[in-house]
C-alpha positions as CSV (number, residue, x, y, z in Angstrom):
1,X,-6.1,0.3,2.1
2,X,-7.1,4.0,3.9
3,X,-4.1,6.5,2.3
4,X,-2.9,9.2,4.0
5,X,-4.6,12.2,5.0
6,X,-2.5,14.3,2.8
7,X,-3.1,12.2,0.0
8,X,-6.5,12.5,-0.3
9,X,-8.5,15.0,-2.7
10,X,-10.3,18.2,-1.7
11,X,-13.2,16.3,-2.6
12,X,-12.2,12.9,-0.6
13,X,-11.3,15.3,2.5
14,X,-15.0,17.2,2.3
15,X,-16.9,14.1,2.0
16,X,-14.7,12.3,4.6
17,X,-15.2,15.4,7.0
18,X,-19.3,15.3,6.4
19,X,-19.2,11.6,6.7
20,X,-17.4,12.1,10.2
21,X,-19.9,15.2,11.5
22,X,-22.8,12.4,10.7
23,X,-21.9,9.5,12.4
24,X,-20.4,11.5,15.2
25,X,-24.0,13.3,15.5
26,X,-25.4,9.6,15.2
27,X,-23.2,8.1,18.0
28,X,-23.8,11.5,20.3
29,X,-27.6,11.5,19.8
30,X,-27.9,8.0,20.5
31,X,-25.9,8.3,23.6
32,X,-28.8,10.0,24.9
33,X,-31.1,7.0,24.9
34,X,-30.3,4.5,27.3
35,X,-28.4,1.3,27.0
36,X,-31.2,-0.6,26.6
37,X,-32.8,0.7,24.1
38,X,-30.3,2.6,22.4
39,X,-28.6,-0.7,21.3
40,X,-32.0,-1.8,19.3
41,X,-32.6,1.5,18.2
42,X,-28.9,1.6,16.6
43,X,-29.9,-1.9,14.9
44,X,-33.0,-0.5,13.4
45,X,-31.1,2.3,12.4
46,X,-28.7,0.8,10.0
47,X,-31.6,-2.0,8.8
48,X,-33.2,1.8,7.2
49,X,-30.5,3.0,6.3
50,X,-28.6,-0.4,4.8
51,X,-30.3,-0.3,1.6
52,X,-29.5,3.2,0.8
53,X,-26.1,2.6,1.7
54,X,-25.7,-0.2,-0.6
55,X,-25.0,-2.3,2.2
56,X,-28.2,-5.0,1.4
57,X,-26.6,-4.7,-2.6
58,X,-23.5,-6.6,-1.2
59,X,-24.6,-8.8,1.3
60,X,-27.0,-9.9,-1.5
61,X,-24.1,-10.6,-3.9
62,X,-21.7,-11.9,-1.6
63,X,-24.5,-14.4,-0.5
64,X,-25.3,-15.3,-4.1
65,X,-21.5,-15.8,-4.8
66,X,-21.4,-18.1,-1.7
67,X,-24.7,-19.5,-1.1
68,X,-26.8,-20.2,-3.9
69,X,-28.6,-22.8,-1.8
70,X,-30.6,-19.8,0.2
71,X,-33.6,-18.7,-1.2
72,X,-34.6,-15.0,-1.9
73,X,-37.0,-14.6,1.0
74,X,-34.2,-15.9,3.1
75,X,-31.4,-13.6,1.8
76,X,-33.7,-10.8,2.4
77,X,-34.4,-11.8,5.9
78,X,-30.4,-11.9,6.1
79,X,-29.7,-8.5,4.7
80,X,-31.7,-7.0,7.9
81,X,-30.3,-9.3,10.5
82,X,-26.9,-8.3,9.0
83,X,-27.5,-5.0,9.2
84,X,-29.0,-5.2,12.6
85,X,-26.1,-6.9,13.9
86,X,-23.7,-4.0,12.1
87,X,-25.7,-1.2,13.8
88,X,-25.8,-2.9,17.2
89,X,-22.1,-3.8,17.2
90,X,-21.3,-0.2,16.0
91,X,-23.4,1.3,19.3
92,X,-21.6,-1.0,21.4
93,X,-18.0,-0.1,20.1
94,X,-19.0,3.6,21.7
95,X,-21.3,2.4,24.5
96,X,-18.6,2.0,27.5
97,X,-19.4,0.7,30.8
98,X,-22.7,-0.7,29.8
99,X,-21.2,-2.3,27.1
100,X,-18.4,-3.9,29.3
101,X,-21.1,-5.4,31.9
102,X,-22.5,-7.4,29.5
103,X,-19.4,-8.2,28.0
104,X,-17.9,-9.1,32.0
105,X,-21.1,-11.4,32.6
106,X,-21.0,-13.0,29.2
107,X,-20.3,-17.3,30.1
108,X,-17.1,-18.3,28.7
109,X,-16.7,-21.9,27.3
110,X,-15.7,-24.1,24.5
111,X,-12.4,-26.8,24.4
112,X,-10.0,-23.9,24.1
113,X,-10.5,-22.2,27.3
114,X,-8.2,-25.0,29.2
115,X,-5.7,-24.2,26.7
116,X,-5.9,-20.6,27.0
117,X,-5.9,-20.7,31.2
118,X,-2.6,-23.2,30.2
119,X,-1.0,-20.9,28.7
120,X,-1.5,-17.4,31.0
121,X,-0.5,-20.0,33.9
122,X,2.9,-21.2,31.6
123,X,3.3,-17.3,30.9
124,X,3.3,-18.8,27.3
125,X,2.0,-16.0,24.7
126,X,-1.2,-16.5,23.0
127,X,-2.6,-15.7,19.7
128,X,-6.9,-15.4,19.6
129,X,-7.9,-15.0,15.4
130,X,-11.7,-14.3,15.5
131,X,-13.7,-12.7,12.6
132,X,-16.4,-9.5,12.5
133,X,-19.0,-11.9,14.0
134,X,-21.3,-11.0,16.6
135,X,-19.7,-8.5,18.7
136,X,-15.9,-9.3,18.3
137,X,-15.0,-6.9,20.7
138,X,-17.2,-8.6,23.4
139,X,-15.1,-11.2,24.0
140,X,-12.0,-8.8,24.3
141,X,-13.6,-6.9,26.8
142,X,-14.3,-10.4,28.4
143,X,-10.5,-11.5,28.7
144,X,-9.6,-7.9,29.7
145,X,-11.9,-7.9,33.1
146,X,-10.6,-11.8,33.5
147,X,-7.2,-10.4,33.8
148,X,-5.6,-11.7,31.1
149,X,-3.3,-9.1,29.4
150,X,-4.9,-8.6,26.1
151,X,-3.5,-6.2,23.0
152,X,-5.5,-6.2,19.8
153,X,-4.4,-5.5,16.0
154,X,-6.5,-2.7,14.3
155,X,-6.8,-1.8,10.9
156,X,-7.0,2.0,10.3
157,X,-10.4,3.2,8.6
158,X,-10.5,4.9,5.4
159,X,-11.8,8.4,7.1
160,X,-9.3,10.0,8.5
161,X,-11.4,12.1,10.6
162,X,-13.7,9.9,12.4
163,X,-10.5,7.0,12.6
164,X,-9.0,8.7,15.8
165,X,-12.6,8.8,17.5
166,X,-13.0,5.0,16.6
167,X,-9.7,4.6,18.4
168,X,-10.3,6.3,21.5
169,X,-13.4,4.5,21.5
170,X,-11.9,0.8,21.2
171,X,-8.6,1.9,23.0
172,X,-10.8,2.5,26.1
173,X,-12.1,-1.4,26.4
174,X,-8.0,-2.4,26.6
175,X,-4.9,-1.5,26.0
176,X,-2.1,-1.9,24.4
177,X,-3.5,-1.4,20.2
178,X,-1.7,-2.1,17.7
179,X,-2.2,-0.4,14.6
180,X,-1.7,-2.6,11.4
181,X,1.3,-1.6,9.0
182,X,5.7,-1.8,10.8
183,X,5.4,0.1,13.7
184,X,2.3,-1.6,15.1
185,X,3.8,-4.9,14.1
186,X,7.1,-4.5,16.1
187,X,4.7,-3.0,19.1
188,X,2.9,-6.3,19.2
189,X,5.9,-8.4,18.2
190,X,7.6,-7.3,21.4
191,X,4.2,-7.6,23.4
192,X,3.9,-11.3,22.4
193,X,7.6,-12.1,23.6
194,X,6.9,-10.6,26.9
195,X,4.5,-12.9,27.0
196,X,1.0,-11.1,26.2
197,X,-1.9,-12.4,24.2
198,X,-2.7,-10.8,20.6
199,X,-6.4,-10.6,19.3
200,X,-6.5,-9.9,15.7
201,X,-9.8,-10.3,13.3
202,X,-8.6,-12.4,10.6
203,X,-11.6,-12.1,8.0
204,X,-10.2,-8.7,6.0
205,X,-9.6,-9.5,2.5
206,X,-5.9,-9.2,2.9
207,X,-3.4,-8.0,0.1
208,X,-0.2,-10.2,0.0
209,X,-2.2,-13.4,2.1
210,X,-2.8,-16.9,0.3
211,X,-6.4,-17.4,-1.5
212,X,-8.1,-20.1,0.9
213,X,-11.2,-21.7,1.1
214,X,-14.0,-19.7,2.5
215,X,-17.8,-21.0,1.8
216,X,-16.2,-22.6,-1.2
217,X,-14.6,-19.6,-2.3
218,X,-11.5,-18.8,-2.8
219,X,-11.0,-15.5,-0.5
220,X,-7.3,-14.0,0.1
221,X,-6.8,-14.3,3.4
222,X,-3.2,-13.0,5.5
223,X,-1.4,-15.9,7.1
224,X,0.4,-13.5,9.1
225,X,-1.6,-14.6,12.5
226,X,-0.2,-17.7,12.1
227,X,3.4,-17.0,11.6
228,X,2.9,-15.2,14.4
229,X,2.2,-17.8,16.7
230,X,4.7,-20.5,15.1
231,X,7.7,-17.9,15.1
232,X,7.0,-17.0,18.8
233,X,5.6,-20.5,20.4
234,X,2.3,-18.9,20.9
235,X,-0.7,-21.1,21.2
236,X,-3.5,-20.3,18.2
237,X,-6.9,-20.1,19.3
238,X,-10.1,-18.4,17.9
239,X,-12.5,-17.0,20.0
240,X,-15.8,-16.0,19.5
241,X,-18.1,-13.1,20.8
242,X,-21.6,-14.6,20.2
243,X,-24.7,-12.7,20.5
244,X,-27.3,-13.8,22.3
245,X,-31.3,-14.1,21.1
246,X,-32.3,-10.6,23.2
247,X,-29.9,-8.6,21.0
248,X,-27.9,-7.5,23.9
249,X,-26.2,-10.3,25.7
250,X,-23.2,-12.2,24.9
251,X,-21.7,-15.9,24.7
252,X,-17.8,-16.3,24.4
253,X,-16.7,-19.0,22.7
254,X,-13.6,-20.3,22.8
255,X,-12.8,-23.1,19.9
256,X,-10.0,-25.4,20.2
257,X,-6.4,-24.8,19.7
258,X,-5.2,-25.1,16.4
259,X,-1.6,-27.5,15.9
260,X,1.3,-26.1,15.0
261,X,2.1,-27.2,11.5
262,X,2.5,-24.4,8.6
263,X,1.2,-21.2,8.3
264,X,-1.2,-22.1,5.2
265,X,-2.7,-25.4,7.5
266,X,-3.1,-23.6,10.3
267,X,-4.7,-20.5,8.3
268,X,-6.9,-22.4,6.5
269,X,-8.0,-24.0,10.0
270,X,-9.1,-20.4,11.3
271,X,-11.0,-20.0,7.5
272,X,-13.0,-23.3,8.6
273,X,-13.8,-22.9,12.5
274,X,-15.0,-19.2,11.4
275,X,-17.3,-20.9,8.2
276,X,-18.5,-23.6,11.0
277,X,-19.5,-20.4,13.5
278,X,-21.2,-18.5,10.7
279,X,-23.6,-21.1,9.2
280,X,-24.9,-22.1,12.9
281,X,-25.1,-17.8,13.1
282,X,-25.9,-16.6,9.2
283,X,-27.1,-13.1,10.4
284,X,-24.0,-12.4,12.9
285,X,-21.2,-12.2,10.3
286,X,-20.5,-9.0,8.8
287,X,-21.6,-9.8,5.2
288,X,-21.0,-6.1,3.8
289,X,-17.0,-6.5,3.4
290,X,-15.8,-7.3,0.2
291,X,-14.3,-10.7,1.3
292,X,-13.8,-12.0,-2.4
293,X,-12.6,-9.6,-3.9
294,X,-11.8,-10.2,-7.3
295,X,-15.0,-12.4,-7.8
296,X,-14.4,-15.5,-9.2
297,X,-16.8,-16.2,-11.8
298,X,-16.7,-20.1,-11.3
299,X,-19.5,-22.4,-10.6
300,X,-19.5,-23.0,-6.5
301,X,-18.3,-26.4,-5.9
302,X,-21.1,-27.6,-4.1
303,X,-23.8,-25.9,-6.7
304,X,-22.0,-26.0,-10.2
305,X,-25.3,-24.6,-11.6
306,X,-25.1,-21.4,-9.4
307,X,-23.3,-19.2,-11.9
């Protein structure tokens, strides 16, 4: 978890600070390309950079840990749509009004969006779980310009310095955020009893959550979401911001509600409709985090010769 800034060393603080000047030269440059091509140009970007980063080191491992099945030449095509994906999302976050046409003429569909219309009509509150798949923030930005009054949970990044441009940045698609940790909690506690609708990425490895199944993994995932929605009546959806073939466009996705039953259930249920998305879409989910975290050095279920 990102400590705070006066806990860091001298050494954590300069390489945080020269971390921050980088990408913030990154994002400005780009900015000066347009739209169309600045998005591609942020995904080739990151594939060059990805290996010298370490990134294609742990989207290797975490697909050998979780699909043995895949073959080398297809792991390898993964790491670069991965990283693709990463860099394009990342010039998005920062992209504005472009980014929030797209997002705005994105379709909308799947058997949750009756549910979801149900409940702004009820003035019931809603809960949306989605993961860092395809452009989560696309389908945000989709429910903000339908008028549908939208607050998101954020975790805080690790640099302090280039954390309060990355909020401005997502703060600007809608508002009201809610950073992770008490006082974000009882923000968004009192937003979802007025009513409002929550959007929180549910994919973090997640100190204090409940080791569920993920691609036949055990990954510790929070079941906090969930509570959420079962301590406040609010209906539990995920919702997905797919990207379309030309890089650039968007599909939102809106899976069916999940019952109300018990916080583990109806967890597990979000682990599953995510694992569902992300096999039809291999190259969309953000295979760099450290999801399992500690590995399990178990045979997979499905391959019991894979380790």
């Amino acid at each position: 978890m990102p400590v705070a800034h006066s806990e860091l060393t001298f050494s954590q603080r300069a390489n945080y600070f020269v971390g921050n000047l980088f990408l913030r030269g990154l994002i400005g440059g780009l900015k000066l390309i347009p739209y169309r091509w600045r998005v591609p140009a942020m995904g080739w970007t990151l594939r060059k950079v990805a290996p010298l980063a370490g990134f294609h080191k742990r989207v290797r491992r975490n697909l050998h840990y979780t699909r043995p099945d895949l073959t080398e030449s297809e792991v390898d095509a993964l790491c670069h749509q991965v990283a693709d994906n990463v860099g394009r999302t990342l010039a998005e976050l920062y992209a504005g009004a472009p980014f929030w046409a797209r997002a705005k003429a994105a379709p909308i569909s799947g058997p949750g969006l009756k549910a979801l219309e149900a409940a702004r009509a009820e003035g019931r509150p809603v809960v949306l779980v989605t993961g860092h798949f395809g452009n989560y923030d696309a389908a945000r930005s989709k429910l903000v310009q339908m008028g549908f009054n939208m607050g998101s949970l954020y975790r805080r990044m690790a640099n302090p310095y280039f954390n309060d441009h990355y909020v401005k940045a997502i703060s600007a698609t809608g508002k009201p955020m809610f950073e992770q940790g008490k006082r974000g909690m009882v923000e968004m506690v009192r937003h979802l009893k007025a009513g409002g609708n929550i959007a929180i990425v549910a994919d973090m490895h997640a100190i204090g959550g409940q080791y569920l199944p993920f691609f036949g993994r055990p990954a510790l995932t929070s079941t906090v979401p969930a509570e959420l929605a079962l301590k406040y009546n609010a209906a539990f959806i995920p919702i997905y911001g797919l990207r379309g073939d030309n890089g650039l466009d968007f599909e939102v996705v809106v899976a069916d509600e999940i019952p109300h039953s018990d916080p583990v259930t109806m967890t597990q249920a979000v682990c599953d409709d995510l694992e569902r998305m992300v096999r039809a879409n291999m190259g969309q989910w953000f295979w760099v985090h450290r999801r399992w975290k500690p590995m399990h050095e178990t045979p997979h279920p499905d391959h019991p010769d894979s380790v």
